[in-house]
N, C-alpha and C positions, 0 to 999 in steps of 0.2 A: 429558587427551589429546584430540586434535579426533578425530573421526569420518572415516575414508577417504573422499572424495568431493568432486563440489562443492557448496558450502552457497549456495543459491539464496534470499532473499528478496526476496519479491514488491509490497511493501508500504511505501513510506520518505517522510517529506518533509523540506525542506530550510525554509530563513527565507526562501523564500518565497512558503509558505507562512501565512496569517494566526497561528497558533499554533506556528509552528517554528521552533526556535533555533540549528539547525546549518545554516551558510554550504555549499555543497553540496561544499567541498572538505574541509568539517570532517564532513559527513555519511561522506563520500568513506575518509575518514583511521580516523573510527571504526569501520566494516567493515571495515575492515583488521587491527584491532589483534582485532576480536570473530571473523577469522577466516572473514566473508562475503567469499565468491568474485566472486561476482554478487548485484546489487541494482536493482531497479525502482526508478525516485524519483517521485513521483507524486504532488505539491504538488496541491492543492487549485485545482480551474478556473485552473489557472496552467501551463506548459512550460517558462518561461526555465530556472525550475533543474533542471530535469531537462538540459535542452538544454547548461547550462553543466558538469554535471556530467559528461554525457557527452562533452563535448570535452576534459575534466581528462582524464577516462580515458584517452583514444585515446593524449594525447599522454603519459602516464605508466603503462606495464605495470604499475608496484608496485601502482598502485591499483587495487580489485576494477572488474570490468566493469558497465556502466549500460545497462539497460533504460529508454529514456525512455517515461514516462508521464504521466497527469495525471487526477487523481480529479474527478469532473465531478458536480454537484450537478445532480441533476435533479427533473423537478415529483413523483416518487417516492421519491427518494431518491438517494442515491449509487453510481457505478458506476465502475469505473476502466477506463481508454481504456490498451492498452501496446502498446509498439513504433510511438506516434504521433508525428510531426516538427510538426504544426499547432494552434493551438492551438482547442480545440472550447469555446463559451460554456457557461455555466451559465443553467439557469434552461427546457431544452429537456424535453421529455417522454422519457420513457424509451425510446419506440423508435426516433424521430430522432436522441437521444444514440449510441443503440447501430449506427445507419446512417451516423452521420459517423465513428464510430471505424472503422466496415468500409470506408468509403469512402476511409480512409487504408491501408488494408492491413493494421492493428492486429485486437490482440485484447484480447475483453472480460473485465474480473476482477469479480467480484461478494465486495466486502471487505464483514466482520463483516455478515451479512444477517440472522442475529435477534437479534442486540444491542439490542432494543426500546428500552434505556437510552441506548443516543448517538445525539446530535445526527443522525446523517447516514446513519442505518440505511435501507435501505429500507424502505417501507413495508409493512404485514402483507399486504394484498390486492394487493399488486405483485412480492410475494416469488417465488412460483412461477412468473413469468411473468420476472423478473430472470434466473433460474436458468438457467431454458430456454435462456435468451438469451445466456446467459456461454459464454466457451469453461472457465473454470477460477471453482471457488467456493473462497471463502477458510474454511478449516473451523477454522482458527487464526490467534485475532488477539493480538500481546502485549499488546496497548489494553480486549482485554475485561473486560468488568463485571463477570460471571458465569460461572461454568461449564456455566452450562442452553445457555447462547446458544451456547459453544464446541458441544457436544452437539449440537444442535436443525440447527444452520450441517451439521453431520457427515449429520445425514440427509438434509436438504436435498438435499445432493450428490448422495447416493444416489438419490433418491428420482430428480434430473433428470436421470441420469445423468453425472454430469460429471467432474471432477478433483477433486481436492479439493489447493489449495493452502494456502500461511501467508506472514505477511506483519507486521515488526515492529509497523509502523504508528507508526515510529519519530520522533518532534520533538525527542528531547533524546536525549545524550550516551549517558548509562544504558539505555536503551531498546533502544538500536540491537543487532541480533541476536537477540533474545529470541523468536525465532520464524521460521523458516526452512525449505525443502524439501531434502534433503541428494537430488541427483540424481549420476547418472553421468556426465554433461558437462555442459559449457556450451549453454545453452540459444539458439537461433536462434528469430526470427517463427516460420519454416517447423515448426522440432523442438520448443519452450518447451510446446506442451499433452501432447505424449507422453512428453518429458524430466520433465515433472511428475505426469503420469501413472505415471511407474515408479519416480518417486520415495518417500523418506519423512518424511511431517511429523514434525517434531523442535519441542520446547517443552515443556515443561510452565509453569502457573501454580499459585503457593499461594498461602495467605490473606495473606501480606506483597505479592503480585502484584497482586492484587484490590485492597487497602487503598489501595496506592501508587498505581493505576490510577486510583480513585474519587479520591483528593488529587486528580489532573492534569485531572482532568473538570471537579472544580471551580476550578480556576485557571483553564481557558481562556479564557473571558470574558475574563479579566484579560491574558491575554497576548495576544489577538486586538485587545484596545482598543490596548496599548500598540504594536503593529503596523502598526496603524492611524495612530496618531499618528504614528510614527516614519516609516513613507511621505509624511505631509503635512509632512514637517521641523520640527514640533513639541517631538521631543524627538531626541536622539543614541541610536542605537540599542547 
């Protein structure tokens, strides 16, 4: 039986994305069936699919509502940019990334921050200075490695004061839902950090969680090359 509320995930990418395989309308279709209300899409230094997914929405009620976003690689590490319409480059230092997200009106999410283990963590000496900076830290990733990092992400929060969100971190089919804020409404730019503030992170992971996580850590290479090819019309995606 689902949980009374809305089921808010912060956290989504779409194919296009270099490692994600859901079309944003398939991203779109699988939150629906898993029961998410609202979803952030938040492809990797990229907009279009968030942008396209949020025009599926507008024109179709069935499908849950779209937070656009976009996860930005920076000289620290990773931080996610939400409720941005522009797209912001990769490759900026952490606190110009965090000045072109405020410069859009957006706000900032700080996804899986001591997950030392993935690629796109921020970095250890950048951590508490990420936090500060975030309007919301993500204290639940369905992508994580470890359960310390789940833990260690929970103090953080505390520690900067902030929210503590969750966020699938969703690239395939299975994934999608696995981690969500179950809030009392639909979240606005203006309401989405106090809407999540009064919310409840909902997920758990167990050791078939972690096993399966560790598999997809190590395919990505593989699926970011063949991404890659398939952009250069090398092969049919």
């Amino acid at each position: 039986m689902l949980l009374p509320g809305v089921r808010l995930d912060l956290h989504n990418h779409t194919s296009f994305s270099p490692d994600g395989r859901l079309t944003p309308r398939e991203l779109l279709l699988a939150a629906a069936e898993r029961g998410i209300h609202c979803l952030a899409i938040t492809d990797h230094d990229c907009l279009e699919g968030a942008l396209e997914a949020l025009a599926l929405a507008e024109a179709d009620s069935s499908l849950p509502r779209v937070i656009p976003g976009i996860e930005i690689t920076t000289t620290e590490g990773e931080i996610i940019g939400l409720y941005v319409h522009r797209p912001i480059p990769p490759g900026l230092e952490l606190l110009e990334a965090v000045e072109r997200v405020r410069s859009q009106g957006g706000l900032v999410y700080l996804p899986h921050p001591c997950d030392r283990l993935r690629r796109g963590a921020v970095s250890k000496k950048a951590r508490m200075l990420a936090a500060s900076l975030a309007d919301i830290v993500e204290v639940l990733n369905g992508r994580a490695l470890t359960p310390r990092a789940q833990r260690k992400a929970a103090m953080l929060a505390r520690k900067a004061g902030k929210v503590c969100g969750a966020g699938s971190d969703a690239h395939v089919w299975s994934e999608v839902g696995s981690a969500f804020v179950l809030v009392e409404d639909y979240p606005t730019r203006e309401t989405l950090v106090s809407v999540v503030g009064g919310g409840i992170v909902v997920g758990t992971l167990g050791a078939m969680d972690y096993t399966v996580n560790w598999m997809f850590r190590g395919l990505a290479p593989i699926m970011r090359l063949r991404h890659e090819r398939a952009r250069s019309g090398l092969i049919d995606r």
